[in-house]
C-alpha positions as CSV (number, residue, x, y, z in Angstrom):
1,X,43.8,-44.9,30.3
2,X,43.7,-42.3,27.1
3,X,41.4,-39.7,28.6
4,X,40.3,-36.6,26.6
5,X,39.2,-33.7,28.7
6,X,37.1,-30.5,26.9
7,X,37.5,-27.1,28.6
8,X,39.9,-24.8,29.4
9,X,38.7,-23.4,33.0
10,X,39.6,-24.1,36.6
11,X,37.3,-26.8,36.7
12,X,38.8,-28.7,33.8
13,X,42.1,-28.5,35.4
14,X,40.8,-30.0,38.8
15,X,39.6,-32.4,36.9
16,X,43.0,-33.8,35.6
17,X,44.6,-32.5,38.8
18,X,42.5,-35.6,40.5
19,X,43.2,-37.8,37.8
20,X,47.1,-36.8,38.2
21,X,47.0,-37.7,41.8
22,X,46.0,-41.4,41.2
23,X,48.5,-44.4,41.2
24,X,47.7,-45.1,37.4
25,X,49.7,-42.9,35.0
26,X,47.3,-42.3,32.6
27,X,47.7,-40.2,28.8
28,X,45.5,-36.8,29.5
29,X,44.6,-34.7,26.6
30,X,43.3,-31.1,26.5
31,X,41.2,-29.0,23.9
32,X,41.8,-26.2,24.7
33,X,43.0,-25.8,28.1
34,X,45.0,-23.2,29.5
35,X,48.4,-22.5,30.7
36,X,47.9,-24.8,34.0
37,X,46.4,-27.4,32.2
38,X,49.4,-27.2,29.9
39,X,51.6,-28.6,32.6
40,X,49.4,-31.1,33.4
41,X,48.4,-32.6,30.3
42,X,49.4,-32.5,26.4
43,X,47.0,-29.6,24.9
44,X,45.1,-30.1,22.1
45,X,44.3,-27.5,19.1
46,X,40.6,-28.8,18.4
47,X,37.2,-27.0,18.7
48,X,35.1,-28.4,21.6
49,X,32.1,-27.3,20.3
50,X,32.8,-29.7,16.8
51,X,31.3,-32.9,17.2
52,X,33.1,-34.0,14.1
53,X,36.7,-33.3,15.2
54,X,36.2,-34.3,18.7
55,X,35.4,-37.7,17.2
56,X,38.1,-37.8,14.8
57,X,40.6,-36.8,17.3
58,X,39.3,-39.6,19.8
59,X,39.1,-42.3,16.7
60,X,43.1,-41.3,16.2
61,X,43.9,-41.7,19.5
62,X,42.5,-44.2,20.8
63,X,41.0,-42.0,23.6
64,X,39.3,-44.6,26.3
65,X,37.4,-42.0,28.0
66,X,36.2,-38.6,26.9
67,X,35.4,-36.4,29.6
68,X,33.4,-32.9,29.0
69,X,33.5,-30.5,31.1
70,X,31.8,-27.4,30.3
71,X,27.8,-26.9,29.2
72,X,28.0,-25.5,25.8
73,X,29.8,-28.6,24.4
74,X,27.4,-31.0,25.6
75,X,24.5,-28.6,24.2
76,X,25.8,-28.5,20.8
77,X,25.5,-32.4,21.0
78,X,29.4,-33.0,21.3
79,X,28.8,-36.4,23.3
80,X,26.2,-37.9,20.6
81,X,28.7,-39.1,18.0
82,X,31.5,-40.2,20.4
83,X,28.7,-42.6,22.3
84,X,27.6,-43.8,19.3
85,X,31.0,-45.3,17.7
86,X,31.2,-47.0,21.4
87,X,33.7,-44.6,22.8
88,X,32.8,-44.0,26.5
89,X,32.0,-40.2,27.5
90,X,31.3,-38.7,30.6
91,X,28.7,-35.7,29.4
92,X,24.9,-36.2,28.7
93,X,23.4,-36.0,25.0
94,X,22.8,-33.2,23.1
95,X,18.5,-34.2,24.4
96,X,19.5,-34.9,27.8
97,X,21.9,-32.0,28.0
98,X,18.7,-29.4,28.1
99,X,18.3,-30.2,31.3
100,X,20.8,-27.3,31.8
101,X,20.8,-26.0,28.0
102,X,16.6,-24.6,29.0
103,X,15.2,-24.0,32.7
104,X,11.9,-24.2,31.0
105,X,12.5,-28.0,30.0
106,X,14.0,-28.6,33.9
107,X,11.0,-27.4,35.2
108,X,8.6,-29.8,33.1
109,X,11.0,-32.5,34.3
110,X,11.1,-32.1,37.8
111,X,7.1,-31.6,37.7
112,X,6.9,-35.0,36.0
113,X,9.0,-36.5,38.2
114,X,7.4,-35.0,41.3
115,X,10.9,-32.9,42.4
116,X,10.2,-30.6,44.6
117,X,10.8,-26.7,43.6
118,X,9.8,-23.4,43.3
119,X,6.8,-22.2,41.4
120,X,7.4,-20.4,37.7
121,X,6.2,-19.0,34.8
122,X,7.5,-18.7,31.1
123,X,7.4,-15.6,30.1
124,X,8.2,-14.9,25.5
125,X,7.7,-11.1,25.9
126,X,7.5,-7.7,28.2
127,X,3.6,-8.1,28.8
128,X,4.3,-11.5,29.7
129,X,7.3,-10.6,32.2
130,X,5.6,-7.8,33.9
131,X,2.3,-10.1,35.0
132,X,4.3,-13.1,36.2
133,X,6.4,-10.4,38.4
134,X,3.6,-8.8,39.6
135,X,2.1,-12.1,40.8
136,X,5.1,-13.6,42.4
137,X,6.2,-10.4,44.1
138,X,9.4,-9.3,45.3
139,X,12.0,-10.3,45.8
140,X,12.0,-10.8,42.3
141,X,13.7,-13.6,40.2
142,X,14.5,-13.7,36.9
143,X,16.1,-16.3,34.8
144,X,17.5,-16.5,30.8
145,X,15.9,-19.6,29.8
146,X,19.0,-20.7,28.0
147,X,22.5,-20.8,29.0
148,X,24.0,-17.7,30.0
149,X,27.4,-18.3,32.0
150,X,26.5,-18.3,35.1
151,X,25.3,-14.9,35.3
152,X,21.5,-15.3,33.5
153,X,19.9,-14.4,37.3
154,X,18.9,-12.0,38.9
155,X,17.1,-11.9,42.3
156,X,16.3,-8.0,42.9
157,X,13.7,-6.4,45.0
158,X,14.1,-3.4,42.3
159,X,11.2,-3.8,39.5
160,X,12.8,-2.3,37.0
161,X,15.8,-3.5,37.4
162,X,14.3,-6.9,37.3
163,X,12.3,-5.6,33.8
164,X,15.7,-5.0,32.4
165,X,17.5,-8.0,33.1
166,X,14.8,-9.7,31.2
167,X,14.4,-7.3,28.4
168,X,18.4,-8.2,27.8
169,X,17.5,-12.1,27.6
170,X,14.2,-11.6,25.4
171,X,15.4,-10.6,22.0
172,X,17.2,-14.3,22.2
173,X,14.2,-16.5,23.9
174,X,12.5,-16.4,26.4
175,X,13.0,-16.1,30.5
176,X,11.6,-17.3,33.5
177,X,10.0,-15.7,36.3
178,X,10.4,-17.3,39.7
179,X,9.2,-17.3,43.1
180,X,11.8,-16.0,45.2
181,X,12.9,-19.5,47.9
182,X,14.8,-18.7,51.1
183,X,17.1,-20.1,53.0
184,X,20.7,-21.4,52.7
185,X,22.3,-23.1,49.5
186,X,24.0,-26.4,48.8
187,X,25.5,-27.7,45.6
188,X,25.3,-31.5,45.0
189,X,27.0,-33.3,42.5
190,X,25.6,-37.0,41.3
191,X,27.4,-39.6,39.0
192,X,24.5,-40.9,36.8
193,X,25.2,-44.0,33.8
194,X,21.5,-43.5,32.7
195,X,20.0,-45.6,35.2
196,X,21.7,-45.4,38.8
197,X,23.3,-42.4,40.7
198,X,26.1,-42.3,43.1
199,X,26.0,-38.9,45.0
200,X,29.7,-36.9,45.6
201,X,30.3,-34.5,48.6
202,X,28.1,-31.5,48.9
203,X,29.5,-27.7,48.6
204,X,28.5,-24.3,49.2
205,X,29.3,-21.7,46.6
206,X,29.6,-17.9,46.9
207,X,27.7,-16.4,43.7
208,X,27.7,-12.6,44.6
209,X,30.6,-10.1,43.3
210,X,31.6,-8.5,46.6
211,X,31.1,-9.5,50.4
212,X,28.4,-9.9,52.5
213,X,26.8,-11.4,49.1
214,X,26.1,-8.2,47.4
215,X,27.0,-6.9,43.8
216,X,26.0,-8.6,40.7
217,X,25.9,-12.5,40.3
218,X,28.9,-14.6,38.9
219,X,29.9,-17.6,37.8
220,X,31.2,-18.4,41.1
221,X,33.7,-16.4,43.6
222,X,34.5,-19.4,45.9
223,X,33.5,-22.6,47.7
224,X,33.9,-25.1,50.6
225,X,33.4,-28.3,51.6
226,X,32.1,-30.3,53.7
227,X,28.7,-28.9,55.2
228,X,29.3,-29.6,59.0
229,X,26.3,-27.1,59.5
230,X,23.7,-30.0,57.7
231,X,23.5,-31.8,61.3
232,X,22.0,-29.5,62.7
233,X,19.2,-29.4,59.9
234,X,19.3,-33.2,58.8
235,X,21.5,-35.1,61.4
236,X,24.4,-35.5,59.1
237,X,25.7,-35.5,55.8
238,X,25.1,-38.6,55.2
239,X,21.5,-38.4,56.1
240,X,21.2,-35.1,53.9
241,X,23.1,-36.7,50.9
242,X,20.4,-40.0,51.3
243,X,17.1,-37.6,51.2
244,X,18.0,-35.6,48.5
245,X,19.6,-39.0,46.5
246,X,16.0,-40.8,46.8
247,X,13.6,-37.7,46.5
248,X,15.4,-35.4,43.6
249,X,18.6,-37.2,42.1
250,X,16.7,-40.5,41.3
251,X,13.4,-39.5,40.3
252,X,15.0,-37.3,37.8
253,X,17.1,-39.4,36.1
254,X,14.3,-42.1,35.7
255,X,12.0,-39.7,34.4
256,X,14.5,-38.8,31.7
257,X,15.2,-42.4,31.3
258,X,11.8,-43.5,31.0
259,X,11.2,-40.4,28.0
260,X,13.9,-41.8,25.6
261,X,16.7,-39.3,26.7
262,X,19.1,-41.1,29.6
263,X,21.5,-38.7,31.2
264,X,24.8,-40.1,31.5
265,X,27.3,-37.7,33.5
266,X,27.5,-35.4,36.2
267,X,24.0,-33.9,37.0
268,X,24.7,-31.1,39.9
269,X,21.7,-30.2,41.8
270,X,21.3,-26.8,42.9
271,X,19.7,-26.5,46.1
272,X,18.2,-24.3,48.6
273,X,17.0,-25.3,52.1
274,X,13.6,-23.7,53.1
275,X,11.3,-23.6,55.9
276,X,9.0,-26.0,53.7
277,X,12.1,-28.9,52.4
278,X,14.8,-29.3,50.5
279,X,13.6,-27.6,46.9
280,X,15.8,-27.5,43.5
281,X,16.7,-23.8,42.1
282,X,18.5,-25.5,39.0
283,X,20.4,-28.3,37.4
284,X,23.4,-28.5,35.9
285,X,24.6,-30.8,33.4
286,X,28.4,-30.7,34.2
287,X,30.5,-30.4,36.9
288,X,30.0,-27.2,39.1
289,X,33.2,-24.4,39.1
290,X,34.1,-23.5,41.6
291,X,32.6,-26.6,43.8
292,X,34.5,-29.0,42.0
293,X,37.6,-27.5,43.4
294,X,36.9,-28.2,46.7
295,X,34.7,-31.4,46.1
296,X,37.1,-33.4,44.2
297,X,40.5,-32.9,46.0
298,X,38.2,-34.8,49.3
299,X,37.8,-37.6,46.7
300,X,39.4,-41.0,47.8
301,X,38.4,-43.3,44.9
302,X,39.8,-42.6,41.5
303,X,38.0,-40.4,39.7
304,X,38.8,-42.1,36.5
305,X,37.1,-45.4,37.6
306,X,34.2,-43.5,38.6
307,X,33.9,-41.5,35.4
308,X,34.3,-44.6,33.2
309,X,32.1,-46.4,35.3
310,X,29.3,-43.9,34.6
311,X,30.0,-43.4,31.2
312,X,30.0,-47.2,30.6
313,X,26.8,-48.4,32.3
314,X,28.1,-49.7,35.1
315,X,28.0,-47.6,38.1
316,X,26.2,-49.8,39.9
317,X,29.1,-51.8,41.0
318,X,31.0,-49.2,42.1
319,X,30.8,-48.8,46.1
320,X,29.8,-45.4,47.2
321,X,32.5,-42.5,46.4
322,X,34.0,-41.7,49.6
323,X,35.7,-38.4,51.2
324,X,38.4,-37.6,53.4
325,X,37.6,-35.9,56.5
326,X,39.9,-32.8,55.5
327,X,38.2,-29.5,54.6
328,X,38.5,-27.4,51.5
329,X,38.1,-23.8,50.7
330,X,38.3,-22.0,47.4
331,X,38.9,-18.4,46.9
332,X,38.6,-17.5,43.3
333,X,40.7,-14.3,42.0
334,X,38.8,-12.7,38.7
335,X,39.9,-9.8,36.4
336,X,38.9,-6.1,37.1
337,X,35.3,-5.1,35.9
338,X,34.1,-8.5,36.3
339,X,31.5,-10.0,35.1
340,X,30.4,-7.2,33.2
341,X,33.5,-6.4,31.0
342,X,36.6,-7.9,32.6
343,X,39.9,-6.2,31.7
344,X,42.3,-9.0,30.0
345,X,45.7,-9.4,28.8
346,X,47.4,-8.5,32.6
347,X,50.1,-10.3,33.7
348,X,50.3,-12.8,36.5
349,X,52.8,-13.6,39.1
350,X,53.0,-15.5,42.2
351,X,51.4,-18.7,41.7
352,X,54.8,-20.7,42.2
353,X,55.0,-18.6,45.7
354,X,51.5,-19.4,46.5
355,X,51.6,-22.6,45.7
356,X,54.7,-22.9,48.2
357,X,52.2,-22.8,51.3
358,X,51.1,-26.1,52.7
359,X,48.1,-27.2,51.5
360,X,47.5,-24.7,49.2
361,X,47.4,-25.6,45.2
362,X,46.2,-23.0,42.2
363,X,43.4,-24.4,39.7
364,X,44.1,-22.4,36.1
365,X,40.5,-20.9,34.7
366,X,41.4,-18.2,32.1
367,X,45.4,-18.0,31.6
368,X,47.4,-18.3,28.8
369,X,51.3,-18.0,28.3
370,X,52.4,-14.8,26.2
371,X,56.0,-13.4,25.3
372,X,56.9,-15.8,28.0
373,X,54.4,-14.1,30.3
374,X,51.6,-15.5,32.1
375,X,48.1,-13.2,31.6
376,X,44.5,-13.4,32.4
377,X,42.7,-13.5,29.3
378,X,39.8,-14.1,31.3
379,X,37.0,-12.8,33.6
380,X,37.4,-15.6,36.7
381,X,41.1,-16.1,36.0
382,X,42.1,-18.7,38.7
383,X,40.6,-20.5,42.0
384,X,43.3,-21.0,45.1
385,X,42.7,-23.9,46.6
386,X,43.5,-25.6,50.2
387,X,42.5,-28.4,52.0
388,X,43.6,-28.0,55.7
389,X,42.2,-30.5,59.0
390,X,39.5,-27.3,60.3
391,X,38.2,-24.7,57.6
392,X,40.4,-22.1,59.8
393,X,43.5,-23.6,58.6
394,X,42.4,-24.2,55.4
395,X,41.0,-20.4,55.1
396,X,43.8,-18.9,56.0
397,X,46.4,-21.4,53.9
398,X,44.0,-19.9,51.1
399,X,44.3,-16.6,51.0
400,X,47.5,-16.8,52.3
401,X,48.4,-18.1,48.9
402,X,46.2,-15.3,47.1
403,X,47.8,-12.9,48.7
404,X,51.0,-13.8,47.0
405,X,49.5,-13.4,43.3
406,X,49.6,-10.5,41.6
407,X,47.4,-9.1,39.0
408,X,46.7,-5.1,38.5
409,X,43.2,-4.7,39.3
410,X,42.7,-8.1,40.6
411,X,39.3,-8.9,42.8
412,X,38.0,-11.6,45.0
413,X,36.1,-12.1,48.0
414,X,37.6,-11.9,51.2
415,X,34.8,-13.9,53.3
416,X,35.0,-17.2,51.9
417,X,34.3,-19.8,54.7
418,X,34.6,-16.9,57.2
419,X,30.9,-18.6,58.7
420,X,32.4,-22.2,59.0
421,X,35.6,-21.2,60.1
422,X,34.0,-19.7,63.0
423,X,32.1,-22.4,64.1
């Protein structure tokens, strides 16, 4: 196939890193990509926010499959045009895609569609902010209604501090105040066409800066996968993977089908397990980063079947996706002074070295050649990767390989899977 993938993080280039590893060769472009992606596939100088020249580029090439990766694209309405001059694309509609593009609309679906999560309350100004804390109590949570990279939330038992995290999102819209849900968190990705959903692996994602989950929240500091620890609370996987499939993933999807705006991509469930049940923190409208670096190298199918098959209608007569039994960790390595103001423009080395221990592979996020010099340019700058038989060998085959990168003031988590790889 003629694929056309839009991004230019790590998840984009696991992405094409799965659909490199299948027995069809097929023609992968990139807009914009980065200097991994670059070896991987034949870069592209176009805008992924332009619906226009995302279409003209896929008319002149003949793309088969477009494939979006990131939120903001399919926000802007980037998949609208392309689905309507027949070309298939995996990514919802600009209508569908506020499922992720406003928590305010995710919460009206999931109460129409009877989806089990946490109580909230829209709150347009300080007045507003400071009742709806007061009457949730602490710990607080507070939420930027629109998109905000991964790092709208904040979940402080600090009241001011929770006022001024939503003073910073009000001058642009509004935010939403949450009750605060314990317990332990899963990611869960679902293929959708618009009518049927087949569910992926689940992950677990580390949000917080530093370890021991403190520091500010981020886009994502690493991941693994499986979840041997759902026995214990649901019997299996398998029988974890079902519940949530009939009593979130499918109601959701019908609901949006059944008010005129079908969501036709990857819609990734964010999930926390409490006392009370299974209950939904947020969706996503795109693949998950860093998840998807340890989700999709389990993958046995194609991916490119799968995609197309969603993006064409016809998901239905695809069997199940299946996983390997290996396991996969994720450490990702981000730029000093991140997330608030990362320091860019530092050179790279060691990825060919880390890349030398078994098992272990590097996913590009923000990296770009210069002078002949690989730099971060980037706040997350890359995600190590390994897939091992037991999350102890694929933890250590992990940071074995990050420990053979360098970048000046460099920063990553160093208890990534430490739980799971004790158990």
């Amino acid at each position: 196939m003629r694929i056309l993938v839009l991004g230019s993080g790590a998840r984009e280039h696991a992405i094409i890193l799965a659909l490199r590893s299948e027995a069809e060769t097929h023609a992968i472009f990139a807009a914009p990509g980065n200097a991994g992606i670059a070896r991987e596939a034949h870069l592209v100088d176009l805008d992924p926010l332009d619906p226009t020249a995302v279409l003209e580029f896929a008319k002149t090439e003949a793309v088969d499959l477009v494939v979006v990766g990131p939120e903001a694209p399919l926000v802007a309405g980037v998949a609208d045009p392309l689905r309507a001059h027949g070309i298939p694309v995996f990514g919802p509609g600009k209508a569908a895609a506020q499922l992720e593009g406003s928590k305010t609309y995710a919460k009206r679906i999931m109460d129409a569609a009877g989806v089990p999560t946490g109580r909230s309350a829209r709150a347009g100004d300080l007045a507003a902010v400071e009742a709806a804390l007061d009457a949730y109590g602490a710990p607080y949570v507070v939420k930027a209604d629109g998109l905000a990279a991964g790092k709208g939330v904040i979940v402080t038992s600090d009241r001011a501090a929770a006022i001024t995290h939503a003073e910073t999102y009000l001058p642009t819209g509004a935010v939403l105040i949450e009750e605060f849900l314990s317990g332990p968190e899963v990611s869960l990705f679902f293929l959708s066409d618009g009518d049927h959903v087949a569910p992926l692996s689940p992950a677990q994602d580390f949000k917080r800066l530093r370890d021991g989950d403190e520091g500010p929240n981020t886009g994502g500091m690493g991941a693994y996968s499986p979840l041997p620890w759902l026995t214990d609370r649901f019997g299996g996987e398998d029988e974890f993977v079902d519940h949530v499939t009939r009593a979130i993933a499918e109601p959701v999807i019908r609901q949006m089908d059944a008010e005129g705006t079908p969501f036709i991509g990857l819609l990734y469930a964010g999930l926390i397990l409490t006392e009370q049940g299974v209950r939904v923190i947020e969706f996503n409208a795109r693949f998950g980063d860093p998840e998807t670096q340890v989700v999709l190298p389990r993958l046995v199918d194609p991916l490119s079947r799968l995609l197309l098959a969603a993006a064409s209608g016809t998901l239905e007569d695809e069997p199940r996706p299946a996983f390997a039994d290996a396991t996969a960790v994720t450490v990702v390595l981000a730029s000093e002074g991140y997330p608030e103001a990362p320091l860019t423009g530092r050179v790279l080395t060691g990825i060919d070295r880390a890349e030398e221990v078994d098992g272990v592979h590097v996913a590009h996020a923000a990296t770009a050649l210069q002078g002949g010099e690989l730099v971060a340019t980037g706040g997350r700058v890359l995600s190590v990767v390994a897939t091992g038989t037991t999350f102890a060998e694929a933890r250590a085959a992990a940071y074995e390989g990050l420990e053979r990168i360098r970048l000046d003031g460099g920063q990553f988590r160093t208890d990534i899977a430490a739980r799971v790889a004790q158990d």
